[in-house]
C-alpha positions in Angstrom: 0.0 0.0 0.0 1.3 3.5 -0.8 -1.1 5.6 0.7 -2.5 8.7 -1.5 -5.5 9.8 0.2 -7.1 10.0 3.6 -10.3 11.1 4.2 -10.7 12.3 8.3 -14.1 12.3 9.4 -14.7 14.9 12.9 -16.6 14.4 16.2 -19.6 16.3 17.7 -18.8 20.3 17.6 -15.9 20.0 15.9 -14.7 21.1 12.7 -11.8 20.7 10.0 -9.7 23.4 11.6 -10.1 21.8 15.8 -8.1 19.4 17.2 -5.1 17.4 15.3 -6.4 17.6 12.0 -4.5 21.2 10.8 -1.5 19.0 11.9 -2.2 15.9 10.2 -2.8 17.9 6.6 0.6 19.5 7.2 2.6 16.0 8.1 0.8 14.1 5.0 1.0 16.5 2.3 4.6 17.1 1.6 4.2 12.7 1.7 1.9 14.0 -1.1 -1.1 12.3 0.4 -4.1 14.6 -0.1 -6.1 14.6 3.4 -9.5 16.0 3.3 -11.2 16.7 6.6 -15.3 18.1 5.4 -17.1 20.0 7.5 -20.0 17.5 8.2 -23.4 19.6 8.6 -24.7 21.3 12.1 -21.9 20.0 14.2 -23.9 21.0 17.5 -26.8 18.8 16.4 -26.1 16.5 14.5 -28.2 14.3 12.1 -27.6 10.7 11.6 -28.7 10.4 8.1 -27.3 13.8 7.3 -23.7 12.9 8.4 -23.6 9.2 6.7 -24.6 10.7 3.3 -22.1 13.5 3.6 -19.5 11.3 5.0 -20.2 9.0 1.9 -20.2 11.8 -0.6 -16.5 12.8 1.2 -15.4 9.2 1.1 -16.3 8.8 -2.5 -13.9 5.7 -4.3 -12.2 3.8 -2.1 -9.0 1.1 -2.5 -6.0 0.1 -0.8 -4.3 3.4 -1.1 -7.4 5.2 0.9 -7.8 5.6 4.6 -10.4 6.8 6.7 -10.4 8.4 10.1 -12.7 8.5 12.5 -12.7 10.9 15.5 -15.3 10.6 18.7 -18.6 10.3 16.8 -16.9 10.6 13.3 -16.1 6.8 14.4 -20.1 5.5 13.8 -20.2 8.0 11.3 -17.1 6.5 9.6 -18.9 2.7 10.2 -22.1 3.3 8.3 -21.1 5.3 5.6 -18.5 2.3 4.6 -21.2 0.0 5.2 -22.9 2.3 2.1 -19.7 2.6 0.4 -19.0 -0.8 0.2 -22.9 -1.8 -0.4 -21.9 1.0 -4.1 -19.1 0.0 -4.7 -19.0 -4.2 -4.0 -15.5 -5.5 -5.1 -13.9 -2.5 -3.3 -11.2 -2.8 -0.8 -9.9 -0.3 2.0 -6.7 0.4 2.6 -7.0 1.5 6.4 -9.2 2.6 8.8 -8.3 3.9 12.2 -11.0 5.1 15.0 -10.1 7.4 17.5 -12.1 7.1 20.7 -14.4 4.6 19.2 -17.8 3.9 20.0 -20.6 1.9 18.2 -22.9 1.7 21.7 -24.8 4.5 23.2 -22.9 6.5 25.2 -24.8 7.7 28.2 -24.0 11.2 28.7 -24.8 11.8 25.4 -28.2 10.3 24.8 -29.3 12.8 21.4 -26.0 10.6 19.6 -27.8 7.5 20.0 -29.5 7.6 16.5 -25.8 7.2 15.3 -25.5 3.9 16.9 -28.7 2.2 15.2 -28.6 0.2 12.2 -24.9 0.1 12.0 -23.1 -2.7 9.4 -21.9 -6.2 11.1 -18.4 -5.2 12.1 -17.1 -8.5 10.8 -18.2 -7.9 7.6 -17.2 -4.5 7.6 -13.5 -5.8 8.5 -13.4 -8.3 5.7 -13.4 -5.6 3.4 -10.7 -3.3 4.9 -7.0 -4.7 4.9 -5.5 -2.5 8.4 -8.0 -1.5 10.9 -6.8 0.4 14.2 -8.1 1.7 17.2 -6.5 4.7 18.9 -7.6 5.1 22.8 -6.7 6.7 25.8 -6.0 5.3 29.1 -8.8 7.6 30.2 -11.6 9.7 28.1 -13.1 12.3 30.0 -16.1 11.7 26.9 -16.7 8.7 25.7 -15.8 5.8 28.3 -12.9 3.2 27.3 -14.9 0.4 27.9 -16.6 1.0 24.5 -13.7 0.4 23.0 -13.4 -3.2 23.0 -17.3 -3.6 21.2 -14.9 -1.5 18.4 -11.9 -3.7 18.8 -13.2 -7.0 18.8 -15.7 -6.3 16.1 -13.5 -5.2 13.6 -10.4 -7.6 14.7 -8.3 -4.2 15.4 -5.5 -3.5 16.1 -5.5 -1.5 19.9 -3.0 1.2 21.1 -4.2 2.8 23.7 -2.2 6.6 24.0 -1.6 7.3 27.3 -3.2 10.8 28.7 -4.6 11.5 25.4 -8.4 12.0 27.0 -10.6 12.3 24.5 -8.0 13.9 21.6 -9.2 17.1 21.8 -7.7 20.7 21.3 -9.0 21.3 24.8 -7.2 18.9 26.3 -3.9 19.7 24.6 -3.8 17.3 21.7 -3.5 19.1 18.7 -0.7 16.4 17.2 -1.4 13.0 17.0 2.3 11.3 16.2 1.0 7.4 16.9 -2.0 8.3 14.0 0.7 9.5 11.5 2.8 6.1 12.3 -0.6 3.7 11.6 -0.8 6.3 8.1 2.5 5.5 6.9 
């Protein structure tokens, strides 16, 4: 795989320019791998059905020289729009996928997310079609609890590396680079 595109898909409030993803687009593009982080619609209420089709229309044509990204709820997002891609496009192949502070179960602090979590793709299936899948955690998410993690892991046969005091990767919390992502990109 030499990769040539990746395709980063944000959380709730968040926005292209927040968090790690300035930095990312900086450390891939003199690699000359395009890195495209869309805006995905009315980030402080988010729509289910709105975010899957724009996250498919940002996705577009995937293969082995793609990745996708998922951050916080970009990570369900990231799930059912590739569950669509793949449905579109059906002898298509991934080149990687990383989640960062994964969840594809309700998390309870944030009960208006839930519609993201219904009617996701069997993980398995989802994995057959994806040749590296990772899983970036913290040892602690002040957001979206570790222990939904492993529904992530173990669905999708990932690879784990948990990042220790990353919280939930977020600008507030000081993480604006993300060195262990750019590793799993290369």
């Amino acid at each position: 795989m030499s990769l040539r595109r990746v395709v980063v898909l944000h959380g709730y409030t968040a926005h292209p320019d927040k968090h790690w993803f300035p930095w990312l687009r900086e450390q891939l593009a003199p690699l000359g791998v395009v890195t495209e982080v869309p805006a995905l619609p009315d980030t402080e209420h988010p729509d289910a059905a709105t975010w899957t089709d724009a996250a498919v229309a940002a996705i577009g044509r995937v293969d082995a020289d793609t990745a996708v990204v998922g951050h916080s709820l970009g990570t369900p997002t990231a799930i059912r729009a590739l569950g669509r891609v793949f449905d579109q496009q059906p002898d298509a192949r991934l080149g990687t996928l990383v989640l960062v502070a994964p969840f594809v179960d309700p998390v309870p602090v944030y009960p208006e997310l839930d519609p993201f979590t219904v009617g996701l793709p069997e993980l398995p299936a989802l994995a057959a079609r994806i040749d590296r899948r990772v899983v970036l955690r913290s040892d602690f998410d002040p957001e979206v609890p570790i222990e939904l993690a492993p529904a992530v892991i173990e669905g999708l046969s990932a690879e784990e590396v948990v990042v220790p005091e990353a919280g939930h990767f977020c600008q507030s919390q000081g993480v604006t680079t993300l060195p262990v992502l750019l590793e799993h990109l290369r």
